[in-house]
LUMLUM-775818 format. One line per field, with one value per residue (C-alpha): x, y, z; residue in one letter. Coordinates in Angstrom, 3 decimals. Layout:
# LUMLUM-775818
u: [X,...]
v: [Y,...]
w: [Z,...]
type: [A,...]
//
This chain:
# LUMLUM-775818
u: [0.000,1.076,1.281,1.734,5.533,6.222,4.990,7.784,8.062,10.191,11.900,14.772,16.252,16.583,18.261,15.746,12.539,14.086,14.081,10.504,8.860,10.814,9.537,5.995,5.176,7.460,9.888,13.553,16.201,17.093,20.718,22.325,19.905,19.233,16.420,14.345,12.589,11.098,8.727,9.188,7.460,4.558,3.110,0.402,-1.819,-1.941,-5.080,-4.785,-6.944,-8.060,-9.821,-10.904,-10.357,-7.888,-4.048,-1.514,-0.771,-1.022,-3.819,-2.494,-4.834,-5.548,-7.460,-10.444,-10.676,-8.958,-5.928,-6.353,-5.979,-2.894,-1.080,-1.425,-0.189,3.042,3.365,3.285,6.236,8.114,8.132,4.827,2.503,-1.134,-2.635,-5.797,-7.931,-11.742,-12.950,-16.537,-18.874,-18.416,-14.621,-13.056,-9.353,-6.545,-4.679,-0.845,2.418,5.428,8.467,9.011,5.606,4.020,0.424,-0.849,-3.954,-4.340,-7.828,-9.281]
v: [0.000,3.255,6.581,10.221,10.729,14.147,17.599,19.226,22.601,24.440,27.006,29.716,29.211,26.178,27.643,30.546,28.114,25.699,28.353,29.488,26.424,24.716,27.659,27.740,24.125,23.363,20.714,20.516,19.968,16.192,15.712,14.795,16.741,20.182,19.831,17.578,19.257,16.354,16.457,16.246,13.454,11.076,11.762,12.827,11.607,13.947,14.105,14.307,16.988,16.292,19.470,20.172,24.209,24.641,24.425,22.600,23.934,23.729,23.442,24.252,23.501,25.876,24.650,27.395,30.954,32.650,30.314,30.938,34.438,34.688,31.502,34.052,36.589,34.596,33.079,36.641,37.429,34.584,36.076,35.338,38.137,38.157,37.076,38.997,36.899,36.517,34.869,33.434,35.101,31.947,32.037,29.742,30.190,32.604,32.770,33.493,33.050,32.184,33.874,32.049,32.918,29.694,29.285,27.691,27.907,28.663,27.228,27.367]
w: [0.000,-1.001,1.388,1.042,1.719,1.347,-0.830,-3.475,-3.769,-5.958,-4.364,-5.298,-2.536,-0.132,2.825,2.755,2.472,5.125,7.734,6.716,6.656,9.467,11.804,9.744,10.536,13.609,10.992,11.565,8.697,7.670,9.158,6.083,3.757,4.296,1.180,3.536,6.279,8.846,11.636,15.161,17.145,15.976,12.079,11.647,8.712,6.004,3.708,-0.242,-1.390,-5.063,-6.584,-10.405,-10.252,-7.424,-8.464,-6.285,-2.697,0.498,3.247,6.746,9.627,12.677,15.747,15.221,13.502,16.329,15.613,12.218,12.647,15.158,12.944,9.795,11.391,12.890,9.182,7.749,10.389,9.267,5.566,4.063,2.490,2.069,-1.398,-3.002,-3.508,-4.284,-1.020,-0.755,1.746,3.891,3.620,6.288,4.965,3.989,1.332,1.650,-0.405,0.743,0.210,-2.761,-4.266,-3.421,-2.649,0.605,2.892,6.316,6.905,10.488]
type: [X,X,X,X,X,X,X,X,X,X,X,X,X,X,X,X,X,X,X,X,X,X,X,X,X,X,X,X,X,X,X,X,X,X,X,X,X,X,X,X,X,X,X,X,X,X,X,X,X,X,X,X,X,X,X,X,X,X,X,X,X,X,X,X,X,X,X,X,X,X,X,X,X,X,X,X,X,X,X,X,X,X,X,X,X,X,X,X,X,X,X,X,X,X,X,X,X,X,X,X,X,X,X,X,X,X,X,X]
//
């Protein structure tokens, strides 16, 4: 049986994403790899997402809406910006880039 191992993204620059997405998600740099970023304690299951409109990204999970708010603002800290972006009325997610331009959600 097959399982979700990891999500590419291309980046400019590797050292630069590293730190922002080891301090985004709380993932520490492989030992021997800098390009691999793992996580800390247990797994978690990840779900795969398959959409007909939506492009590839990232969905990033905060406990509630309050979360979602204070994680977006620590993300945008870290070196993310905002994206415009035509939300529905019942919106329950953000859209940011990272510093590389890359897409990802903060849904909460």
């Amino acid at each position: 049986m097959l399982r979700l191992g990891a999500v590419v993204l291309r980046v400019s620059d590797v050292d630069r994403a590293g730190a922002f997405w080891s301090e985004a998600l709380g993932l520490e740099r492989h030992p021997d790899n800098a390009d691999f970023l793992l996580p800390r304690g247990p797994v978690p299951a990840t779900r795969l997402h398959l959409d007909r409109r939506d492009r590839t990204h990232l969905d990033l999970w905060a406990d509630d809406a309050a979360d979602r708010e204070v994680q977006v603002a620590r993300l945008v800290a870290l070196g993310a910006r905002r994206v415009a972006w035509d939300y529905p009325e019942d919106a329950d997610f953000v859209v940011l880039a990272d510093p590389d331009d890359n897409l990802f959600c903060v849904v909460g």
